[in-house]
N, C-alpha and C positions, 0 to 999 in steps of 0.2 A: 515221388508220390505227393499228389497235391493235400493240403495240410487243412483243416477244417474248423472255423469255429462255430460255438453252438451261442449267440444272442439271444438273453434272455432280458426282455425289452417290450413294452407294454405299448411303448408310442411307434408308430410307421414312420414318419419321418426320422427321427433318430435312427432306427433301424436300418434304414435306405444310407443314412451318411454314411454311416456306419459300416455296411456291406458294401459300400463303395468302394470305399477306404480300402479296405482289405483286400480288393478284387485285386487293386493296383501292383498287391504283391502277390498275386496268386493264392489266394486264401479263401477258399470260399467259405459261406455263409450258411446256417441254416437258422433258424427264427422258433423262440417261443417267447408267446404273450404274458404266460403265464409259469409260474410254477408244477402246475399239472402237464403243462406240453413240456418243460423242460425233461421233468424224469423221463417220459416217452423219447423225448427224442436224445436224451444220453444212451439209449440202446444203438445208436450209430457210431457208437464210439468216437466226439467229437476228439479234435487236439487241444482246447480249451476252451473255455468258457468267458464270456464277457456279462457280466451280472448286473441287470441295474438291482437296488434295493427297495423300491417300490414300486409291488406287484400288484394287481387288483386280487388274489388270492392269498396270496401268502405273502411275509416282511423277510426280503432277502439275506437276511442274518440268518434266520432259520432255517430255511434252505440251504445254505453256504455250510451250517451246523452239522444238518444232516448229511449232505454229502459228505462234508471229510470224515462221516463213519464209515464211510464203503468206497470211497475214490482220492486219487493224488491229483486227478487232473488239474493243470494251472486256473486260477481264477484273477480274472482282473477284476476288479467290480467300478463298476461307471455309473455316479448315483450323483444328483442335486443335495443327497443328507451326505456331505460331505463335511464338515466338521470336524474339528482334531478329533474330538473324542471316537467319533464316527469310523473313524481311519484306525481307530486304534484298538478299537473294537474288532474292525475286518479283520485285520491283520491277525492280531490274535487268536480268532475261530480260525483262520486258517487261510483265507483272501494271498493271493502271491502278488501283486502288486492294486492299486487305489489311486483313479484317477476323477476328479468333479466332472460334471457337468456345468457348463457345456466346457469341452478343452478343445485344443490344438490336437486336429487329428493327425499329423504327423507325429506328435506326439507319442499317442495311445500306439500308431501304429510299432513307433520303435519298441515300444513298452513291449505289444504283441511281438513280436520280434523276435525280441529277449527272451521271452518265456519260451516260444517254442523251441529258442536254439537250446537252450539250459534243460529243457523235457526231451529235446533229440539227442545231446549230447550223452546224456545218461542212458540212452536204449541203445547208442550206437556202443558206449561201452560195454555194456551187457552182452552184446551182439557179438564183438570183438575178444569177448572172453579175457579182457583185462582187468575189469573190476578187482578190487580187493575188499576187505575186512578192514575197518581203521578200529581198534579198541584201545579204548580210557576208560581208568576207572571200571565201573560195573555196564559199563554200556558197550556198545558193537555198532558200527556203521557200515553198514553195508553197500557198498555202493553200484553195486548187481540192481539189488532189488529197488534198492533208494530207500532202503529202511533203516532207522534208527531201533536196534531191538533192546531190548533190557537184560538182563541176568539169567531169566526165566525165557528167554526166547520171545515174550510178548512186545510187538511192534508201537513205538508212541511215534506218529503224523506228525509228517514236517513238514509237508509241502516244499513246491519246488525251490522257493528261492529260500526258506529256512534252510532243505538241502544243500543248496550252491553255497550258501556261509558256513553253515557248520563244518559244510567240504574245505572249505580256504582255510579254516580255523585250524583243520586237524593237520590240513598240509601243512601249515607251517606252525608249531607248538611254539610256545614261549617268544614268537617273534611279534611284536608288535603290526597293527595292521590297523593302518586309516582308514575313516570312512571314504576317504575318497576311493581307496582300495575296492574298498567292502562294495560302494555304490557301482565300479567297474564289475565287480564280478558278477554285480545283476544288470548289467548293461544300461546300468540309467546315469544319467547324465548327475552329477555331481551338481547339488542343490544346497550351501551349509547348512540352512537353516531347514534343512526336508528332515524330519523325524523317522523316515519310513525306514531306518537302518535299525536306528536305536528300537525301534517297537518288534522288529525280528529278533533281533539280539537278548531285548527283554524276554521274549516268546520263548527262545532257545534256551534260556536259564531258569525258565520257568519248569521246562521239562527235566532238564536236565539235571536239575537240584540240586546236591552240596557233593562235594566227594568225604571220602572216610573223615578227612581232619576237621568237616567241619566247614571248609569256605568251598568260594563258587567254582567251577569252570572257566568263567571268561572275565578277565579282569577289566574298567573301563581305567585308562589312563589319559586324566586331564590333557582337552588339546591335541589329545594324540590318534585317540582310539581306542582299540580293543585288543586282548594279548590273551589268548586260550593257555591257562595254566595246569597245564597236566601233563603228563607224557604219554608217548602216544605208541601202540603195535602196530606194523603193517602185517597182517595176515592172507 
């Protein structure tokens, strides 16, 4: 089944590089200018999203916002307001990976890549009736649904590559695990100095908040990484 992104992109020439690119992997394209033709055209149920952040109608953060109340779909966001803060900001509302303008489209396209294999891998599992239940603590991971639920059953949004970590994290409890690790298991190429691990990682502890004694979930160990401190169910 050929695989579908939705560009939401205000300039035609970008758009054209852009659809280009993708074509080369069999991906097609479909185009909105704005925020208002985006929601329209998420009724096709794209396989991801390619986001600039400035729209002539709407500032793509808000858009990005609103979506992760109603959708997990992957979001790369491709924006000129690139800026750490910028970056840090996406990520946190929900953004699955943050590339500047203008980049290496080889680049974006591995980035695209990744997210759609990490979004098929999860439905083929579903599909495949292997999924399980990982529970810690007062939480539940679902990896059926790709949901993270709470105590109460209410589901808190991870998006796709928070999912892909948190998943590494439960697979292996107490084992220490490199960014260079972490950055494989979202298919990107290992950058030391790229922040975009640490700002998921902060995201994921953000939700996930203290267990009973009082400290965190995921520990950072100087130079090393990150070590998930809990123990874990397979259900």
């Amino acid at each position: 089944m050929r695989q579908t992104a939705l560009i939401v992109e205000d300039d035609p020439a970008t758009c054209h590089v852009l659809g280009s690119t993708l074509a080369t992997a069999g991906i097609e394209s479909i185009f909105a200018e704005n925020g208002a033709s985006m929601w329209r055209l998420l009724e096709s149920r794209p396989d991801l999203i390619i986001l600039d952040l400035s729209l002539p109608d709407a500032d793509g953060m808000e858009l990005l916002r609103q979506l992760r109340q109603q959708s997990e779909i992957p979001v790369l966001i491709h924006s000129t307001r690139s800026d750490e803060i910028e970056r840090i900001i996406g990520i946190e509302i929900g953004a699955d990976d943050f590339l500047p303008k203008p980049c290496n489209m080889r680049e974006l396209l591995a980035r695209v890549r990744g997210l759609l294999r990490r979004s098929q891998t999860r439905q083929s599992a579903a599909a495949r009736g292997d999924a399980r239940r990982l529970r810690f603590g007062h939480w539940t991971l679902d990896t059926a649904s790709r949901e993270l639920l709470k105590a109460d059953g209410k589901p808190a949004p991870l998006g796709v590559s928070g999912f892909a970590l948190l998943s590494a994290f439960l697979e292996h409890p107490f084992e220490p695990l490199s960014r260079e690790h972490l950055s494989r298991v979202l298919k990107r190429e290992y950058i030391p100095y790229d922040r975009i691990i640490d700002v998921h990682v902060s995201q994921i502890r953000r939700i996930l908040g203290q267990q009973a004694d009082g400290s965190g979930f995921i520990k950072t160990l100087r130079s090393q990484g990150y070590v998930f401190i809990a123990p874990v169910e397979a259900a």
